[in-house]
N, C-alpha and C positions, 0 to 999 in steps of 0.2 A: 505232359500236363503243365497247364499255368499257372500262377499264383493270380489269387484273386485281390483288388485292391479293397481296401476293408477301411472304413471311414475311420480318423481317430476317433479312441476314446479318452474320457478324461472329468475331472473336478472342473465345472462350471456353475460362473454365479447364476443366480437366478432369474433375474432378468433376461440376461440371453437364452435358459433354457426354454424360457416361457416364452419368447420370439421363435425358437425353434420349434418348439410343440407348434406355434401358430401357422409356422411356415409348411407345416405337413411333414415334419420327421416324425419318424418310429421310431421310437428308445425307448429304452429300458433304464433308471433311476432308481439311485438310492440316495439315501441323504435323510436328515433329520425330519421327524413327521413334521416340525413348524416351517420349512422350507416346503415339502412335499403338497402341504393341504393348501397350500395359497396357487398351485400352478393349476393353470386353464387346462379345457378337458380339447383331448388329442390323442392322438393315437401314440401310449403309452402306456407300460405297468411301474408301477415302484414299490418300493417297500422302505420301511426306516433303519437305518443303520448308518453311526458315525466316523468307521474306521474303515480308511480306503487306504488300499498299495495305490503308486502313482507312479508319476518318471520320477522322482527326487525322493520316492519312499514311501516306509508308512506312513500313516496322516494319519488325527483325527482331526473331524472338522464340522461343525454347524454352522457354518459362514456359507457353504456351497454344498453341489448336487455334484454325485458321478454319474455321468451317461456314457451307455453305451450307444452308438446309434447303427440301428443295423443298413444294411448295406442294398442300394435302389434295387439293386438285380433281384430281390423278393417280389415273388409274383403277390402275393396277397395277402394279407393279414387278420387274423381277427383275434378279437379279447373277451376272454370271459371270465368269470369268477366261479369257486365253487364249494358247493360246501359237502360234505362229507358223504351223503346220500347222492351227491352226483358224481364225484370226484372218480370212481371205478370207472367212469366213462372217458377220461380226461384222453386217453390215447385213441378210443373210437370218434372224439370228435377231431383227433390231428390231421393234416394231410394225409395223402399216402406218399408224397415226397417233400419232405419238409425237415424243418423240426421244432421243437414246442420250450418256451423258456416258464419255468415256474417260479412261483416266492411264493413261500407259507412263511406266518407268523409264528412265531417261537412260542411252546407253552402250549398252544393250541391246541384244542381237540383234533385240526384238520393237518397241525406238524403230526400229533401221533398217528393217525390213522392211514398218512404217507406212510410212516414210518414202519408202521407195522405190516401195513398190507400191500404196498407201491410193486412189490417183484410179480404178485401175481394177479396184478391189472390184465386187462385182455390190452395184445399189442404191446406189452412192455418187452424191451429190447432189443424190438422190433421197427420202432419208430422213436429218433434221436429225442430224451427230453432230458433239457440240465436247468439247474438255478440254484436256489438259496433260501435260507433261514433267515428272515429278518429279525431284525433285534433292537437292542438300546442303548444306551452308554451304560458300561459297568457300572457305573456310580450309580444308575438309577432303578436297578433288577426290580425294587421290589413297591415303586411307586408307578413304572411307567409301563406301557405295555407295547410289543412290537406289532406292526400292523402292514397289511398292504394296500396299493391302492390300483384303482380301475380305473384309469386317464379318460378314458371313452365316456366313461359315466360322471367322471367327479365320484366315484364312491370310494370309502376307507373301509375295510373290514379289519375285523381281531379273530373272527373263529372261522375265516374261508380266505382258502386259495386266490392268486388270480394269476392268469394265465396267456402268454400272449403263443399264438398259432401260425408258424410260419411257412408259405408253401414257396418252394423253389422250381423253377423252372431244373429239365432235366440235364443241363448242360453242369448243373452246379450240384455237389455231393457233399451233405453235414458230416462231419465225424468229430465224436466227444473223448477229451482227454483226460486221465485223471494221474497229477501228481501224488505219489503216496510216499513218506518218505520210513512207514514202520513196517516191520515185520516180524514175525511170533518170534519170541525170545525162546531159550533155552530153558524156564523154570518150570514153575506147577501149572497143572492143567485144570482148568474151570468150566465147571457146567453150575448150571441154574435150572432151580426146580416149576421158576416160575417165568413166563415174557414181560417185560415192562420197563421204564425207564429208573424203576426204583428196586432195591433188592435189598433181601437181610440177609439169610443162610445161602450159600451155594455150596457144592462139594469140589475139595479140592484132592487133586487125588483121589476122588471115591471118598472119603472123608466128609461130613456135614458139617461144615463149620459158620460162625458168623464173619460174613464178609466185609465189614467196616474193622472188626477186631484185628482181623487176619492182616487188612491196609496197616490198620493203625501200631502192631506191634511188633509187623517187621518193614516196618518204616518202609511203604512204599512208596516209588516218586510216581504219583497221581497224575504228573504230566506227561508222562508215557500212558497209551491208552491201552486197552485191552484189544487185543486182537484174532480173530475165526480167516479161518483159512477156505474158503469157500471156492473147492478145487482149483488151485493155485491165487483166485484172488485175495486177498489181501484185504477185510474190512474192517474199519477200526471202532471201535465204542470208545469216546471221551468219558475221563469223568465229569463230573459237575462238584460234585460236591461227598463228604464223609463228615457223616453225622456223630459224632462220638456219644453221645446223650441219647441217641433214639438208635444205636447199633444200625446203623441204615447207609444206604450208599444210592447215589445218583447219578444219573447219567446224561449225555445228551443224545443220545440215542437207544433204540430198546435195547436189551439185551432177551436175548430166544433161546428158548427151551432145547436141548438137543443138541446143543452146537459146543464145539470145544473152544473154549477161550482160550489165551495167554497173554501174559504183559508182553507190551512191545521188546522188543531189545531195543539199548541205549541209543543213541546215536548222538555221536561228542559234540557236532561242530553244527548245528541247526542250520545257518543262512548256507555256509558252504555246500552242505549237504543237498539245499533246496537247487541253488543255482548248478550245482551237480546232477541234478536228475531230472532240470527240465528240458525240454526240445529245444535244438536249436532252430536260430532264423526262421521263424512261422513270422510271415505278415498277412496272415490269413486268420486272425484270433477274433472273431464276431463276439464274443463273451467268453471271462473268466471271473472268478473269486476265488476269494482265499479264506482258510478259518480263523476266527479270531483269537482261538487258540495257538494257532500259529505265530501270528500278528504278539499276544503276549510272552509265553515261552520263548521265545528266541528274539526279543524284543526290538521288532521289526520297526520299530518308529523311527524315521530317517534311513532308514536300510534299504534298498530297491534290493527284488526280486527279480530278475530276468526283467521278461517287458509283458509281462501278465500284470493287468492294473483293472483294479474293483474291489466294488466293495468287500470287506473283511469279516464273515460271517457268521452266524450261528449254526450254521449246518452248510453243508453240503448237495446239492441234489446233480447226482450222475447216474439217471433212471432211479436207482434207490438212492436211500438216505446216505449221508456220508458223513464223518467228523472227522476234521484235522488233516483236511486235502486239501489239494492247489485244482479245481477243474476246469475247462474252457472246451472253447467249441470253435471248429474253425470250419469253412466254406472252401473247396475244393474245387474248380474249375476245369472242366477233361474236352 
């Protein structure tokens, strides 16, 4: 087997990107929507988000765009958007050899309805799809809104996906990775009586208790996430938020009926930990991101991760939803 050579990627101004979209590259872009809505239409998706890994670390930045550019050897491409009433189809319209990069908006009817229902799409896991949660700058939750867009068209949506479709010739093999660095701690066991990104009671132990009370009076650290063991995988539910006035708890992904929770166990040393469990020597990385979550907990700004660089997320997408992972995809050559 060869290594496939894989175009940089990286934080570029504007102007060059916009020379590049003209020239006929495929990329994938993130960056602030006031950057994003002034570039010419090309064969490109993006989404908004201002906090990038990079060679020299984290960043944040409104000054410039991260691109990834994918790699000529793609036999063919295509883009489309989607909203909620098509989105089940999102894997029947992929190749049958390829793989497919996603971004949905944060908040969105069309993040939760990935979220809820992305496992049991026809063709899920069966044909490679990764990407992200677009979002905003923390400072701005509750005036700004995260969005994506459809280079092809010049379109920006808030309550639909967009989606680019990539078909490979068969000499070339996708395979998607996913960095996790928690797994189920040792304490009490959580179920929920109800699916959704928000929750008041769950039972602990068998116990019905209110689940903001339970965070709030034995002081849990909120930035360890919960985590289901989903025969031996490993997936995490962030928090969001603990409401102490409305007994309420939030999440950045659903939490589901049936399923055994538990807090993450600790884990001391965050960056170590991270460049401890990624892969080594891949120059074969077509796309990665990271969670924002990640990016603040372990206060990644100036910090370089391995050589995984992209935008810093609001979600996760490795076929289902994911919070507070490192994912990427890399192109195989046989």
């Amino acid at each position: 087997m060869t290594q496939l050579s894989i175009p940089q990627a990286g934080l570029v101004d504007i102007k060059k990107t916009a020379e590049f979209i003209k020239a006929g590259k495929t990329m994938v872009i993130s960056g602030d929507e006031s950057l994003l809505k002034d570039l010419p239409k090309g064969n490109w998706i993006g989404g908004t988000i201002p906090y990038f890994m990079v060679e020299s670390g984290g960043i944040i930045s409104r000054e410039q765009v991260f691109v990834h550019f994918l790699p000529s050897q793609i036999c063919r491409t295509t883009i489309a958007n989607y909203s909620t009433t098509r989105l089940p189809q999102v894997l029947i319209d992929a190749p049958e050899h390829g793989f497919s990069i996603i971004i949905l908006p944060a908040g969105s009817n069309i993040h939760a309805d990935y979220a809820y229902n992305a496992p049991d799409y026809e063709d899920m896991f069966l044909k490679p799809i990764i990407g992200w949660v677009s979002g905003v700058h923390l400072d701005e939750l509750e005036q700004s809104q995260a969005k994506v867009f459809n280079g092809q068209t010049n379109t920006v949506f808030v309550q639909e996906a967009v989606v680019l479709h990539a078909e490979l010739p068969e000499s070339l093999t996708a395979t998607i990775g996913i960095v996790n660095l928690f797994k189920q701690g040792q304490g009490d066991t959580f179920l929920f009586p109800e699916t959704g990104f928000n929750v008041e009671n769950c039972f602990i132990n068998g116990k019905e208790t209110n689940f903001a009370d339970y965070l709030l009076n034995n002081k849990i650290d909120t930035t360890l996430p919960l985590v289901a063991d989903y025969n031996g995988a490993m997936i995490n539910v962030s928090f969001q938020s603990v409401n102490e006035d409305q007994h309420r708890v939030g999440f950045y992904a659903p939490i589901f009926t049936d399923i055994e929770y538990k807090l993450a166990a600790s884990v001391p040393d965050y960056v170590h930990s991270f460049q401890a469990a990624l892969p080594n020597n891949l120059n074969n990385v077509v796309f990665s991101c990271n969670c924002i979550l990640n990016f603040l907990y372990s206060n990644l700004e100036g910090k370089r991760v391995g050589t995984f660089f992209g935008p810093m997320t609001f979600g996760e997408v490795a076929y289902q939803l994911l919070n507070q992972t490192l994912v990427y995809l890399t192109l195989d050559e046989y």
